[in-house]
Phi, psi and omega in degrees: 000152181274177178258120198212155176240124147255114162289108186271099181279104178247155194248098173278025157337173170277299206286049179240357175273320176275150185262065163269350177248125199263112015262342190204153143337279175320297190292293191330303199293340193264342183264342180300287155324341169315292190284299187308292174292349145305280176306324188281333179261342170257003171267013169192165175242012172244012201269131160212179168196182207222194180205111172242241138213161260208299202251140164155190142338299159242166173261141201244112165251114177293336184199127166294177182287137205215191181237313175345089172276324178312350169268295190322301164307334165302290175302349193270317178254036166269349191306155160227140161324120185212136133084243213189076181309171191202063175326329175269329157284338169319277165339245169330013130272281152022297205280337145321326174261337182270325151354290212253046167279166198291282167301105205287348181272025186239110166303182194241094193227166177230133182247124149237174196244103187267120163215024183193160217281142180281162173237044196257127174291205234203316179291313212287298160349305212266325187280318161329329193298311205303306167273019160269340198274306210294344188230038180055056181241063142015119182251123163232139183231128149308105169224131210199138184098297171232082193254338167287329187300313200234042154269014157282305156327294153325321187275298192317291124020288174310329211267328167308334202277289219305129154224130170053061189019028197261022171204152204227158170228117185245136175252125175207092172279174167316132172168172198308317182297162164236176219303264192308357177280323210273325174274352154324325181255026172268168171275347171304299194275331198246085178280316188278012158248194207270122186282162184197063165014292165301342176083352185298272195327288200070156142257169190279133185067032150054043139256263022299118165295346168272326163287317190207089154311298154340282196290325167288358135315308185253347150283338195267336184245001157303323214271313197278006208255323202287331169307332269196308176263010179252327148329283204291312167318309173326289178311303175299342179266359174263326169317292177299315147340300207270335164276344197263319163311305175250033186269329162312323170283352184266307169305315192256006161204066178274021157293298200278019162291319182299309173301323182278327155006266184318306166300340186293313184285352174282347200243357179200130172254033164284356196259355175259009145310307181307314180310292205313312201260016132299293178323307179295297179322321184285304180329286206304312151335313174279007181274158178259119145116355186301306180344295210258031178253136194294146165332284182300337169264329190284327162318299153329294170316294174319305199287331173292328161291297179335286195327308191261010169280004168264328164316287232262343191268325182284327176285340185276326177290332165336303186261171177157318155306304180291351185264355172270342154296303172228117213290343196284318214275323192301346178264344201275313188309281182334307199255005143307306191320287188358312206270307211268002180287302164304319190293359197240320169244030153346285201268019171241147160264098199291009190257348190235034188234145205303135186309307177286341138309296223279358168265305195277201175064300180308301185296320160336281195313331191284319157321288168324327193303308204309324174318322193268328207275300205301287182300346159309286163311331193274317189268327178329298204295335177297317187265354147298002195271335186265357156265035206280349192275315194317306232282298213291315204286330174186119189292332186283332179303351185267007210268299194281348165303309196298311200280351171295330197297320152248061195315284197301327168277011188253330191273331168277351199272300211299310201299284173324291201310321181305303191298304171339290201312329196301318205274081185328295188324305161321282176306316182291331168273344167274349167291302208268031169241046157245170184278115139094044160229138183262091234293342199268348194268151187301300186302336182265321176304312191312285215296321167317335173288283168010271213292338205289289199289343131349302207267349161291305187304320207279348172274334161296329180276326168314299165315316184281344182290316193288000177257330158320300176272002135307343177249000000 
């Protein structure tokens, strides 16, 4: 940036009262000069300026040029409206104070602020250009308020003054924007950018990035992390939508999830996850006792059916052709697990055994079903096929034809699992492989006791039966 001592010429007239400009002349021209000894003082740090006013009695210099903007802002709101500007004597004082400034290495530039009709002749102007050019000073003039009046004047003036583009003229008529908005995008404030009148560019975040990279650094990317996260929130309130939409239909009607399955899974395989998470919600709906179960074993349960519903989705998309002839067999298929879960805890006595066993136990059995489920599913459909008018009229009469069918390997399956459950040691290494149950809490060691001496007792009356009918 260059190194320059500046004089800020303000035109405090009477026609600085009026308010055509938001909120007045006056004030626009006072936030402008605001903004101008900032920028001007931060594009070099050896930069200073001063300030004088155009109108009154005399020209008045309020402050020679300093580096102080805190003097500067001061002095800025000591100006008062007076009188009749005189842009030319204005000037030629101006030029004057930069004359006897302290750093002789410092250019010469003068800013003035035109708002009122000038009374300076065409000849006076033009000799003026001549001698600010001859003694290397740089002019930029703000012409604002009366700006068709004293653009012909203005221009004779530039084109004597101007070398080497180094002095500007910004026109800023009335219109919405305001003064320090249209001069913020100038080559007055931006010398190394593209001058722009209209005020449109700007800068981003109403900075210059060339003064302080750091910080339009670290706005620009505060801007893109909220962007990113407002991204992300967006997605996530569409993500939840979308369970929430079909979650009513899996609740409220989970007879009819099974059914719709089979056709489904021929023509797509996205339907049997649909299917699966129907079924867990109806299983987990039929436990009893969930209400009064701790957070962390009902978490376990859920996760632990999920787990096993991709097992249990692949023999029904198998059969899934033969269950399209006859439609009665795919709810017959669905409601074996059903039918074969209980028959697997036949020989245990679920009433007096601890509630979170007695879930876990459950959920076990359930794990097994698909084993039992398959040849089920496989042989179901040949004798539901002549039956198809009974089957179509009511689905429930069909769930016990299905779990009947392999009657004699499900009564040997029920017997082996019965005898398992039976085994403390067994059930206690199948508690501590579930997610979040703690094989060490007093309550599950209590039911384990239970079942242990349970399975003692019932092996001393087996023995005394067998001695018995020996004698």
């Amino acid at each position: 940036m260059p190194l320059e001592a500046v004089m800020i010429a303000l035109d405090n007239s009477d026609y600085m009262r009026n308010g055509d400009y938001t909120p007045s002349r006056f004030d626009s021209q006072s936030d402008a000069a605001n903004l101008l000894c900032g920028a001007k003082l931060n594009q070099n740090p050896e930069n200073c300026a001063g300030i004088l006013c155009s109108a009154g009695d005399r020209i008045e210099v309020m402050i020679t040029p300093t580096a102080d903007l805190g003097r500067l802002v001061t002095e800025l709101a000591k100006v008062k409206i007076s009188g009749q500007s005189d842009l030319l004597r204005a000037i030629q004082t101006a030029q004057l104070a930069l004359k006897h400034r302290q750093n002789k290495k410092q250019k010469q530039r003068i800013i003035a602020f035109v708002g009122s009709p000038l009374t300076a002749t065409d000849k006076e102007l033009e000799t003026l250009g001549k001698n600010l050019k001859k003694n290397s000073v740089a002019l930029d003039l703000i012409s604002f308020g009366e700006v068709e009046e004293n653009a012909p004047k203005l221009e004779k003036l530039m084109n004597a003054l101007n070398s080497s583009d180094t002095s500007h003229l910004l026109e800023a008529p009335v219109g919405p924007k305001l003064l320090s908005d249209i001069l913020l995008s100038s080559a007055i404030i931006n010398p190394d950018g593209e001058a722009g009148g209209g005020g449109d560019a700007g800068f981003e975040f109403g900075i210059n990035a060339n003064d302080d990279p750091e910080l339009a650094l670290a706005l620009r990317i505060s801007m893109e992390e909220e962007r990113a996260r407002q991204q992300g929130a967006s997605g996530a309130q569409g993500a939840d939508a979308a369970p929430a939409d079909g979650a009513p239909s899996a609740e409220g009607a989970p007879a009819a999830a099974p059914a719709a399955a089979a056709p489904a899974a021929a023509g797509s395989a996205a339907s049997p996850p649909v299917a699966g998470d129907a079924d867990v919600m109806a299983a987990m709906a039929g436990l009893e006792g969930m209400e009064d179960m701790d957070d962390e074993l009902r978490q376990a349960l859920l996760l632990s059916m999920q787990e096993a519903q991709p097992a249990a989705a692949a023999p029904a998309a198998a059969t899934a052709p033969a269950a399209a002839a006859a439609p009665a067999a795919a709810p017959a298929a669905a409601a074996a697990p059903a039918a074969a879960v209980p028959a697997g805890l036949e020989g245990l006595d679920m009433d007096d055994m601890d509630e979170e066993l007695r879930q876990a136990l459950i959920l076990s059995a359930q794990d097994a079903a698909p084993a039992a489920a398959a040849p089920a599913a496989a042989e179901a459909p040949a004798p539901a096929a002549p039956e198809k008018p009974a089957a179509s009229s009511s689905s429930a009469p069909a769930a016990p034809a299905a779990a009947s069918a392999p009657a004699a390997g499900a009564e040997g399956e029920a017997g082996l699992d019965a005898k398992w459950f039976q085994d403390p040691s067994f059930v206690q290494e199948l508690l501590g492989s579930l997610p979040g149950v703690d094989v060490n809490d007093p309550r599950i060691q209590s039911a384990l006791k239970e079942v242990g001496s349970d399975e003692k007792d019932k092996d001393a009356a087996d023995k005394k039966k067998d001695e018995d009918s020996k004698k």
